[in-house]
PDB file with one MODEL, atoms N, CA, C and O in Angstrom:
MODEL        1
ATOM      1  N   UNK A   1     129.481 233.529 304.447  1.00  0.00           N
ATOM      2  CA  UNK A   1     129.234 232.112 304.260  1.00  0.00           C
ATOM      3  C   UNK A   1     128.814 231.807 302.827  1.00  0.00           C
ATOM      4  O   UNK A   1     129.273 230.855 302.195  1.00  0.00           O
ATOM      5  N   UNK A   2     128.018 232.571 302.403  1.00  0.00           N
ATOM      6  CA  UNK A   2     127.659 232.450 300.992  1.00  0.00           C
ATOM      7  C   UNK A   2     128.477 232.502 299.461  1.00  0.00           C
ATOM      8  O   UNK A   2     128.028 232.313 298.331  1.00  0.00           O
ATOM      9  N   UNK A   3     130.192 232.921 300.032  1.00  0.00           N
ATOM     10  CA  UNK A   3     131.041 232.641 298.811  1.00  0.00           C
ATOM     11  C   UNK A   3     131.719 231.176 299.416  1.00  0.00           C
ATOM     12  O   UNK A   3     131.970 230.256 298.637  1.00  0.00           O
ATOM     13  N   UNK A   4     131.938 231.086 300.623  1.00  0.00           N
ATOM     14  CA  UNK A   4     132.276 229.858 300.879  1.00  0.00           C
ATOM     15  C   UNK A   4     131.933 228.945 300.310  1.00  0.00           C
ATOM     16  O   UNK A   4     132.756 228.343 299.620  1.00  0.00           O
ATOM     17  N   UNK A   5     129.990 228.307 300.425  1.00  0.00           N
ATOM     18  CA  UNK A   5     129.303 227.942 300.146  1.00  0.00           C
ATOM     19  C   UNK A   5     129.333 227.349 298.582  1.00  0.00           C
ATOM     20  O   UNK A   5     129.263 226.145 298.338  1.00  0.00           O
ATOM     21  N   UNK A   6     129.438 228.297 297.653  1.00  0.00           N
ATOM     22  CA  UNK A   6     129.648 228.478 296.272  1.00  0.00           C
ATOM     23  C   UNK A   6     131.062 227.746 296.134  1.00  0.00           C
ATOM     24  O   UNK A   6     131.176 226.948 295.204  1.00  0.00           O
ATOM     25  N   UNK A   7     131.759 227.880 296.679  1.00  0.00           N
ATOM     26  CA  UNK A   7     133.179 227.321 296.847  1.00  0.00           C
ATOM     27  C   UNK A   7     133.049 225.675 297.058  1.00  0.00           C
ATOM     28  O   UNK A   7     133.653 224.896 296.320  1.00  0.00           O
ATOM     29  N   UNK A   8     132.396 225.337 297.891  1.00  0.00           N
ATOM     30  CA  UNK A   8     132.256 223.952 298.735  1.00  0.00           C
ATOM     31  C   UNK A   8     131.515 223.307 298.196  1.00  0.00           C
ATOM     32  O   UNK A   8     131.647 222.084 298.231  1.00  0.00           O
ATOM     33  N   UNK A   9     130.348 223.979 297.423  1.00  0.00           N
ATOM     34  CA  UNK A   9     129.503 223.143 296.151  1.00  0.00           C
ATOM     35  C   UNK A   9     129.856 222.620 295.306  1.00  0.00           C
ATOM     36  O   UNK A   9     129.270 221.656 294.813  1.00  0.00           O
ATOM     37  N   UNK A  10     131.317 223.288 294.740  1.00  0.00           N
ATOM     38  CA  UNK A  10     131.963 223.135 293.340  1.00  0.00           C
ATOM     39  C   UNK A  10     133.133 221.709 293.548  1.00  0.00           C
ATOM     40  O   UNK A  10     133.599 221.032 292.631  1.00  0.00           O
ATOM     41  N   UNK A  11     133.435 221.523 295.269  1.00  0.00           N
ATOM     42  CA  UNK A  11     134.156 220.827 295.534  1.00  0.00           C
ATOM     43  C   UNK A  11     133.738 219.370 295.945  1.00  0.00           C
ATOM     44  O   UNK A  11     132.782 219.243 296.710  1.00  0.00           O
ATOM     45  N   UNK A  12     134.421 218.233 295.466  1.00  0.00           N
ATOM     46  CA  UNK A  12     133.486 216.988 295.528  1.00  0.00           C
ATOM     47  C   UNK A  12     133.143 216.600 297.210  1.00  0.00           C
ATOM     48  O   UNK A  12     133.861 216.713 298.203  1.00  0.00           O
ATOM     49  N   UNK A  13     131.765 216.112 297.058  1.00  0.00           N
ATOM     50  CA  UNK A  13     131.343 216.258 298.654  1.00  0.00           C
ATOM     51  C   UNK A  13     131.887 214.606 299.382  1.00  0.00           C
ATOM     52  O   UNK A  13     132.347 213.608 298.828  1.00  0.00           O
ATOM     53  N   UNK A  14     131.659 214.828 300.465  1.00  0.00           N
ATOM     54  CA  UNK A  14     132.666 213.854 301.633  1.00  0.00           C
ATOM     55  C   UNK A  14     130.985 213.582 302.532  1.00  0.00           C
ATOM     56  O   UNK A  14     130.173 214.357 303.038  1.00  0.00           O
ATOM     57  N   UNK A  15     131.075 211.671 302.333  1.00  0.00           N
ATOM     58  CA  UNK A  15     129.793 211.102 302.964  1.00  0.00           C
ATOM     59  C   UNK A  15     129.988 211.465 304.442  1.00  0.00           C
ATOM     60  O   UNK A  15     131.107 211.376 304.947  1.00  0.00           O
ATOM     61  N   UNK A  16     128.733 211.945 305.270  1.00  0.00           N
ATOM     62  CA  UNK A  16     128.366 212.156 306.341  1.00  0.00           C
ATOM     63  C   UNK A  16     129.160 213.340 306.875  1.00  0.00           C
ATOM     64  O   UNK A  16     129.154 213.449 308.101  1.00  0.00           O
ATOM     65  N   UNK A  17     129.921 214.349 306.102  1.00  0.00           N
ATOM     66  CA  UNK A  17     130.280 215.792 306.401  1.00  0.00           C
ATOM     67  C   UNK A  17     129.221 216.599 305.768  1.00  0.00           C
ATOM     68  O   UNK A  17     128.642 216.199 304.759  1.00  0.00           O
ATOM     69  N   UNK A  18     128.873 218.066 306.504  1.00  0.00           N
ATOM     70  CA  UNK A  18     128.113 218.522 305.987  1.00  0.00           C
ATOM     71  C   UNK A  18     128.962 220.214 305.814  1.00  0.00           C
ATOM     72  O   UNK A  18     129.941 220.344 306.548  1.00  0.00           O
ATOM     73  N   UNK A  19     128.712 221.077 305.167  1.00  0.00           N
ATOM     74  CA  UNK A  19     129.225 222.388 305.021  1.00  0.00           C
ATOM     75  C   UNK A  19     129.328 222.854 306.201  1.00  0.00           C
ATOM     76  O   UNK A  19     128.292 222.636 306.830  1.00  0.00           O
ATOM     77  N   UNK A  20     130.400 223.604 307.020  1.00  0.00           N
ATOM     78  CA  UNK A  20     130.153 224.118 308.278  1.00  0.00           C
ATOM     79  C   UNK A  20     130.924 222.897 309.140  1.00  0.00           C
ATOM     80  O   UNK A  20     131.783 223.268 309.940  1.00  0.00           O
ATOM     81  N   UNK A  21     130.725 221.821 309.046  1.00  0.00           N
ATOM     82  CA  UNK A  21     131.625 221.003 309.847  1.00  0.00           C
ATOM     83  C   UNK A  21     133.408 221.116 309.835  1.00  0.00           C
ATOM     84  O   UNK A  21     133.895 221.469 308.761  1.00  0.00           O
ATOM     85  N   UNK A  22     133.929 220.959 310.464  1.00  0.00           N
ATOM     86  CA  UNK A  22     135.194 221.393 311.081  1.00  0.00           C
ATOM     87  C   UNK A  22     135.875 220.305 309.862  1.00  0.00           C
ATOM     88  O   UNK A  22     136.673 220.634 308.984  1.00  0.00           O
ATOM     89  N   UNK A  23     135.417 219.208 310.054  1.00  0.00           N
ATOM     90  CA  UNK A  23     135.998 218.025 309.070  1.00  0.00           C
ATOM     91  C   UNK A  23     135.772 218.194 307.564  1.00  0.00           C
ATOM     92  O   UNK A  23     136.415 217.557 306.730  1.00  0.00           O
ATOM     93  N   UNK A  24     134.641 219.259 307.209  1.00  0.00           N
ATOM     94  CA  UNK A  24     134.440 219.248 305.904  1.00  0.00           C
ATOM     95  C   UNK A  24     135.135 220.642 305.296  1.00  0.00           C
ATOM     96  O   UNK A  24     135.484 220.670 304.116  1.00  0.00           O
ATOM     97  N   UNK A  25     135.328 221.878 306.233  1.00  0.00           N
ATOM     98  CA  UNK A  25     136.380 222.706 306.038  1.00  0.00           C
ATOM     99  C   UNK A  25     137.694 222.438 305.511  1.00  0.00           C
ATOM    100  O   UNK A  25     138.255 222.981 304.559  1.00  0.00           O
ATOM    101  N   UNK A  26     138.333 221.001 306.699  1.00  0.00           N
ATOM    102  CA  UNK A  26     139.584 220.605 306.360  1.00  0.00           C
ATOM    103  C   UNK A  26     139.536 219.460 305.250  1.00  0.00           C
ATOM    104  O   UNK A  26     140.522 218.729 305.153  1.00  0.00           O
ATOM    105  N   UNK A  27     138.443 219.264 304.409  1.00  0.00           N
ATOM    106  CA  UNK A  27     138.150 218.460 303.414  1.00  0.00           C
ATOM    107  C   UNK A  27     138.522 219.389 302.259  1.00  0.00           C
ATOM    108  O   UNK A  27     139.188 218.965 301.314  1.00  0.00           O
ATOM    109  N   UNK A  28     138.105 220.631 302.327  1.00  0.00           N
ATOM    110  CA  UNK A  28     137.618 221.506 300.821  1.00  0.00           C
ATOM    111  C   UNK A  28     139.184 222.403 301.342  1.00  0.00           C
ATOM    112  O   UNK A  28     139.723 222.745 300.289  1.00  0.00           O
ATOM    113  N   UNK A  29     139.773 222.724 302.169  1.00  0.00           N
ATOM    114  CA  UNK A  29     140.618 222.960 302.310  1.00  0.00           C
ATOM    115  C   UNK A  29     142.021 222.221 301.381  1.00  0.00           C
ATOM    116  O   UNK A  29     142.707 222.626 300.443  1.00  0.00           O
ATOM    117  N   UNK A  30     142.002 221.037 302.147  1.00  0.00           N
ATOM    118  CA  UNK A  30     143.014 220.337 301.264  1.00  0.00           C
ATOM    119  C   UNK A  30     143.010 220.004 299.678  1.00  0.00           C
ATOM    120  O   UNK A  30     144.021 219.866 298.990  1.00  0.00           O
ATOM    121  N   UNK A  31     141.650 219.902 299.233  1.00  0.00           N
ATOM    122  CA  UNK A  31     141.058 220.108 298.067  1.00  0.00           C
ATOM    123  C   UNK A  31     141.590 221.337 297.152  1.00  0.00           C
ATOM    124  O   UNK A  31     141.984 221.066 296.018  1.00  0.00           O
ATOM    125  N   UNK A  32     141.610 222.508 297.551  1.00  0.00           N
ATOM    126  CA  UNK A  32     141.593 223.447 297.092  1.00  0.00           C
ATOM    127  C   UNK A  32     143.070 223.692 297.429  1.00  0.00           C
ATOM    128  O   UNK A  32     143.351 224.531 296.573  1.00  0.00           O
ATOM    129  N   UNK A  33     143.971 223.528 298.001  1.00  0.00           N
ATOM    130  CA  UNK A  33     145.632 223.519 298.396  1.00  0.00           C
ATOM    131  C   UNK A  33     145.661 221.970 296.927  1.00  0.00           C
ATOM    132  O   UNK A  33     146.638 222.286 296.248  1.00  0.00           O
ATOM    133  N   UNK A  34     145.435 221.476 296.692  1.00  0.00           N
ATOM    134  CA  UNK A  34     145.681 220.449 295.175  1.00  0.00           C
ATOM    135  C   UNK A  34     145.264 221.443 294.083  1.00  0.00           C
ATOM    136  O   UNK A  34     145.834 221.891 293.089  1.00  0.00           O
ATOM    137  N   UNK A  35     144.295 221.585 294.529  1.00  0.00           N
ATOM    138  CA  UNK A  35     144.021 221.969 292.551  1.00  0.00           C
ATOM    139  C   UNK A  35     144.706 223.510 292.191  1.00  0.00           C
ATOM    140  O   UNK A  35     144.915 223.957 291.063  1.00  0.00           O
ATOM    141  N   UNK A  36     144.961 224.111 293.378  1.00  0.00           N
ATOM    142  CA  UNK A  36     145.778 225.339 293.145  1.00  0.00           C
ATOM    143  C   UNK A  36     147.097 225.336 292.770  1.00  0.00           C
ATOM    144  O   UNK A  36     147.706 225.989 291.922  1.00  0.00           O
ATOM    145  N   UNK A  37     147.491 224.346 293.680  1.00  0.00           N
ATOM    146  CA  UNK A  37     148.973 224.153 293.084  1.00  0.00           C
ATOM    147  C   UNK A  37     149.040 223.316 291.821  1.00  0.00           C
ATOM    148  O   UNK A  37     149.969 223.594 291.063  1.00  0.00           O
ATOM    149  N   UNK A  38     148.383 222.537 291.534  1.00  0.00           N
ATOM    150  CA  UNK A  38     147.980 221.540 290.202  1.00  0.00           C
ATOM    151  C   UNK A  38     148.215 223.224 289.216  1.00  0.00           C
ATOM    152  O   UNK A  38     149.279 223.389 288.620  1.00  0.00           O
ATOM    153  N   UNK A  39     147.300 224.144 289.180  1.00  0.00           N
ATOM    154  CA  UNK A  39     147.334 225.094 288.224  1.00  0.00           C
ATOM    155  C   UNK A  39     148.375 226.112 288.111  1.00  0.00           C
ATOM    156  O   UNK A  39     148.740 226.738 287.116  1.00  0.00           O
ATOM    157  N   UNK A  40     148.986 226.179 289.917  1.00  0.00           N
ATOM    158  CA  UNK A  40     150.518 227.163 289.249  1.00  0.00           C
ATOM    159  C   UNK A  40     151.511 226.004 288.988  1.00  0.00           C
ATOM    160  O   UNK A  40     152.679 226.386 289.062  1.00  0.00           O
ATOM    161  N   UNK A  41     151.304 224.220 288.601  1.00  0.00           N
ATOM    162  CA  UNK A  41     152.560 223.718 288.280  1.00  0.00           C
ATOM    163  C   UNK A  41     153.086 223.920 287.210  1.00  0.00           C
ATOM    164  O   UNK A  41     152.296 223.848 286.268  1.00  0.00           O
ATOM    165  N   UNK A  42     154.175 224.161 286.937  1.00  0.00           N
ATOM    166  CA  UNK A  42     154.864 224.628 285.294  1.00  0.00           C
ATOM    167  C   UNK A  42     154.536 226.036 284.998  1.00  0.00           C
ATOM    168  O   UNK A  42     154.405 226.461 283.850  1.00  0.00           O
ATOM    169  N   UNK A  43     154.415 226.707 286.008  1.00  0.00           N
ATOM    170  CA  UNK A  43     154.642 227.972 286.072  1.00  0.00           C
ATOM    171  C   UNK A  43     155.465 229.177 286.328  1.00  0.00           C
ATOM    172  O   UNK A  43     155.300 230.395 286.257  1.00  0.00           O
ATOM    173  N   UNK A  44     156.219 228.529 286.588  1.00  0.00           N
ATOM    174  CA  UNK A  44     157.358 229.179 286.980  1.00  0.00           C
ATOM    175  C   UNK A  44     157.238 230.111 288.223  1.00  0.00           C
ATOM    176  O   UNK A  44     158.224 230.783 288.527  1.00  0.00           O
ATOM    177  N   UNK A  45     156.323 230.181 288.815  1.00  0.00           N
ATOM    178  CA  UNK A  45     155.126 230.961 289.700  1.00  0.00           C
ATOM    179  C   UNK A  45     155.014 230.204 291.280  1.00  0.00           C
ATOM    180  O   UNK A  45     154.484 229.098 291.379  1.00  0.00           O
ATOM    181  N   UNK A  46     155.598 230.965 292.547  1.00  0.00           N
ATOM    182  CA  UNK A  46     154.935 230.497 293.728  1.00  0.00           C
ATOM    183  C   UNK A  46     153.862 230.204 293.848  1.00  0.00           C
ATOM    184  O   UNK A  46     153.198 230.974 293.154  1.00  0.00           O
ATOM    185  N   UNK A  47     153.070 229.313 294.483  1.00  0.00           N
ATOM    186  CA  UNK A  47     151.652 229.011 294.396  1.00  0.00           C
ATOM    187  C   UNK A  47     151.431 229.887 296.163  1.00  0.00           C
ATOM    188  O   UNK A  47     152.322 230.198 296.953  1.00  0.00           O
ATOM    189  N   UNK A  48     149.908 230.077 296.297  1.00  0.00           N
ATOM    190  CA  UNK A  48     149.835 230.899 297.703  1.00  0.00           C
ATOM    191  C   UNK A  48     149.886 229.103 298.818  1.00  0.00           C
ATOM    192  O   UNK A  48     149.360 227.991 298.778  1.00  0.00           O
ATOM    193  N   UNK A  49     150.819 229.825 299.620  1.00  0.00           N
ATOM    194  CA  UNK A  49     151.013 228.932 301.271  1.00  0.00           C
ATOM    195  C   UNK A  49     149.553 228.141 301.007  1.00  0.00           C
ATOM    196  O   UNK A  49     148.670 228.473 300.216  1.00  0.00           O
ATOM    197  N   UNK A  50     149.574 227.152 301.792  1.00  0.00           N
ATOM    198  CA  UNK A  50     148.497 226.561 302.245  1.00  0.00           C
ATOM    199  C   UNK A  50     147.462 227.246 303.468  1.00  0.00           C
ATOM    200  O   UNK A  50     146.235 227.255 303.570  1.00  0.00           O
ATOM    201  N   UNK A  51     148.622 227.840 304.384  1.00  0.00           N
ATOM    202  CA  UNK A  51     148.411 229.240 305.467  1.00  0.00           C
ATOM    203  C   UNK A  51     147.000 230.035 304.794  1.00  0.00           C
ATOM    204  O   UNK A  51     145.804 229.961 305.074  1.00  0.00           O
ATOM    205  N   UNK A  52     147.783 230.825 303.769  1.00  0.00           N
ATOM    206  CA  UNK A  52     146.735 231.660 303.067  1.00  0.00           C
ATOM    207  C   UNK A  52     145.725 231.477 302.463  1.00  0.00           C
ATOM    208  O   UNK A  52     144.896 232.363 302.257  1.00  0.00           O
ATOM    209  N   UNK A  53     145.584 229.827 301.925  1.00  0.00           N
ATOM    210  CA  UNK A  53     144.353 229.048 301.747  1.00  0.00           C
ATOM    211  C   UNK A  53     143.419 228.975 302.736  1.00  0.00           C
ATOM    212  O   UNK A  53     142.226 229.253 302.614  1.00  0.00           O
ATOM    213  N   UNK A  54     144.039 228.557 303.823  1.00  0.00           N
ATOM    214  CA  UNK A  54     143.298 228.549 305.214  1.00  0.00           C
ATOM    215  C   UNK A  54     142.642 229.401 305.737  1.00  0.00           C
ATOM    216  O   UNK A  54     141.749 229.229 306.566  1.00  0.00           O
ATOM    217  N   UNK A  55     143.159 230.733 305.148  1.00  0.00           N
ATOM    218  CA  UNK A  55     142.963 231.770 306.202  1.00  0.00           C
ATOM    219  C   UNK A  55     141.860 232.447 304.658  1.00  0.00           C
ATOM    220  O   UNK A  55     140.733 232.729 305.065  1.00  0.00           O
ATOM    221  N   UNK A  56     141.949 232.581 303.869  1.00  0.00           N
ATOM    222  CA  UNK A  56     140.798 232.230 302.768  1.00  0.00           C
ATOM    223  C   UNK A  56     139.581 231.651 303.004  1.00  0.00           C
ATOM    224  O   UNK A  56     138.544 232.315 303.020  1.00  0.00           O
ATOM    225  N   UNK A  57     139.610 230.707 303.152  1.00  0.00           N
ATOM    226  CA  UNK A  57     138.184 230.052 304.172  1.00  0.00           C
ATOM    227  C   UNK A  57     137.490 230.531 305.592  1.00  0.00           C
ATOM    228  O   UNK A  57     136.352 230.684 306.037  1.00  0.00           O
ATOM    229  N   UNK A  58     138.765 230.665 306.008  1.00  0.00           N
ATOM    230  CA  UNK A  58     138.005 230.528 307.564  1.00  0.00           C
ATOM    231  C   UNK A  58     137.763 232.594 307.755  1.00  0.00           C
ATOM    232  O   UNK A  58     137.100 233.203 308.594  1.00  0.00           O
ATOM    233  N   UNK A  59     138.312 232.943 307.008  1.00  0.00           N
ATOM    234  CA  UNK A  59     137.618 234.542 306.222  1.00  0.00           C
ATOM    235  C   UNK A  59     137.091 234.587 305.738  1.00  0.00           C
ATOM    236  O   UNK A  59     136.999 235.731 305.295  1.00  0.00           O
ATOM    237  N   UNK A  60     136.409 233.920 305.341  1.00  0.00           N
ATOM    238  CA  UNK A  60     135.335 233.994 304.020  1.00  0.00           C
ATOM    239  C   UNK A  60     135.545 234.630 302.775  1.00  0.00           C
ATOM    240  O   UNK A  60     134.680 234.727 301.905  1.00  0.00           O
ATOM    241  N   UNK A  61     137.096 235.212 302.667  1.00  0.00           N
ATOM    242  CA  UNK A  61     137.751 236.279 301.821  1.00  0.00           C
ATOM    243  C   UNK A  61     138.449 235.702 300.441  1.00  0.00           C
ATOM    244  O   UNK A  61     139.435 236.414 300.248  1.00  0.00           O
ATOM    245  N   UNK A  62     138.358 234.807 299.506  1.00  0.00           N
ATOM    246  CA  UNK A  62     138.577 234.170 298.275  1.00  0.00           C
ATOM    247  C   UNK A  62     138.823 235.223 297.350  1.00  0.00           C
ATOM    248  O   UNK A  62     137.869 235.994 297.246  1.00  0.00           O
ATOM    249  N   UNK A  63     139.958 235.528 296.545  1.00  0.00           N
ATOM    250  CA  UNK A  63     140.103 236.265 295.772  1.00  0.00           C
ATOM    251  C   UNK A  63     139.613 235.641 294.639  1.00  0.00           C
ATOM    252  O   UNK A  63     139.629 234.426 294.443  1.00  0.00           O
ATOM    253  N   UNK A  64     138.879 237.068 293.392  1.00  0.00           N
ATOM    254  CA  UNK A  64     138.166 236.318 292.402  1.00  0.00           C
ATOM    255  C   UNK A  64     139.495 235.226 291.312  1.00  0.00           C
ATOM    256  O   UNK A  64     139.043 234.402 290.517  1.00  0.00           O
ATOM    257  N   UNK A  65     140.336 235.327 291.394  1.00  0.00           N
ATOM    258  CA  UNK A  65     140.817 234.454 290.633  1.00  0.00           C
ATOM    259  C   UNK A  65     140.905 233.086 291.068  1.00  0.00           C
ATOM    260  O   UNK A  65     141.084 232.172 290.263  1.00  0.00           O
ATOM    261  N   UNK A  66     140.763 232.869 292.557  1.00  0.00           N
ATOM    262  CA  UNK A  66     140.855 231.526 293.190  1.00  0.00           C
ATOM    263  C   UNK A  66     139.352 230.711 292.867  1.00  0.00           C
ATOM    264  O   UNK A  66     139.198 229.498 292.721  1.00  0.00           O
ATOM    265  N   UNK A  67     138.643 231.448 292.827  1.00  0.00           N
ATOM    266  CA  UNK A  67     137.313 231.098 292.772  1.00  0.00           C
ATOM    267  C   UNK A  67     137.426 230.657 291.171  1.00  0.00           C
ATOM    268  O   UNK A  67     137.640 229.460 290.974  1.00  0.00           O
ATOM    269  N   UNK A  68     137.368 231.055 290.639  1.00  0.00           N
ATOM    270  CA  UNK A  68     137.727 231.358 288.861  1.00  0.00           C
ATOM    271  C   UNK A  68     139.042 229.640 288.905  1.00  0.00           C
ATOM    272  O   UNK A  68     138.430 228.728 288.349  1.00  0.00           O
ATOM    273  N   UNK A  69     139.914 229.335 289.195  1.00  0.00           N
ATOM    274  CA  UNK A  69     140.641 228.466 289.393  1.00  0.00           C
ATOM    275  C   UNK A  69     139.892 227.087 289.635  1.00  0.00           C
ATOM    276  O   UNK A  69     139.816 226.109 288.892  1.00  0.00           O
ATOM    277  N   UNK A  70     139.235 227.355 291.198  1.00  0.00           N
ATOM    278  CA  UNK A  70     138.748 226.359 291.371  1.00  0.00           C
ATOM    279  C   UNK A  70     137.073 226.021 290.431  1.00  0.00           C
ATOM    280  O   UNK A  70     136.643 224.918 290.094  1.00  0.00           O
ATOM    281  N   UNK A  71     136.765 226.675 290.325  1.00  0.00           N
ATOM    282  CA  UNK A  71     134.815 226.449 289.247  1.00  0.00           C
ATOM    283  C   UNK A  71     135.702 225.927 287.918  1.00  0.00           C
ATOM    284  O   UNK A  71     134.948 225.464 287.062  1.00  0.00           O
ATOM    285  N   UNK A  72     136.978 225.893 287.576  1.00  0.00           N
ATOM    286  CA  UNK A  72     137.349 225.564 286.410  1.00  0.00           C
ATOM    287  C   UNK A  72     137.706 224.399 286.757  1.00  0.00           C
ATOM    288  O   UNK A  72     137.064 223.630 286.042  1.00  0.00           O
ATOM    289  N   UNK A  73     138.607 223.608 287.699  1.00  0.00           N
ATOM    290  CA  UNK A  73     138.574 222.459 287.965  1.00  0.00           C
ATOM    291  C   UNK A  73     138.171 221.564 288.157  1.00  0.00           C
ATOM    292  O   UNK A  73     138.897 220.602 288.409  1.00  0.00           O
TER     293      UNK A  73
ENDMDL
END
């Protein structure tokens, strides 16, 4: 929970969702499916599924460059 966390801080917060809510998952979710693909655009580069975003979160498993991606955005 605690890289999540770090993750969901960095992401702009949503009135009356709180971290852990189902609605604020699929908040920082879709959040983070934008600014990822925002950074592989003009890359000539697949960006990762939205799938694997998902499954990123709800694993708690963020590779350090995603993290690194998003704290830069």
């Amino acid at each position: 929970m605690a890289r999540m966390q770090a993750i969901a801080e960095k992401l702009p917060k949503v009135q009356g969702l709180i971290l852990g809510d189902h609605g604020y998952k699929k908040f920082c979710i879709n959040d983070a499916v934008k600014k990822i693909n925002d950074f592989y655009k003009d890359t000539g580069v697949e960006p990762p599924t939205r799938k694997t975003i998902e499954t990123w979160f709800y694993k708690e498993k963020f590779p350090d460059w995603a993290i690194a991606v998003l704290n830069k955005s």
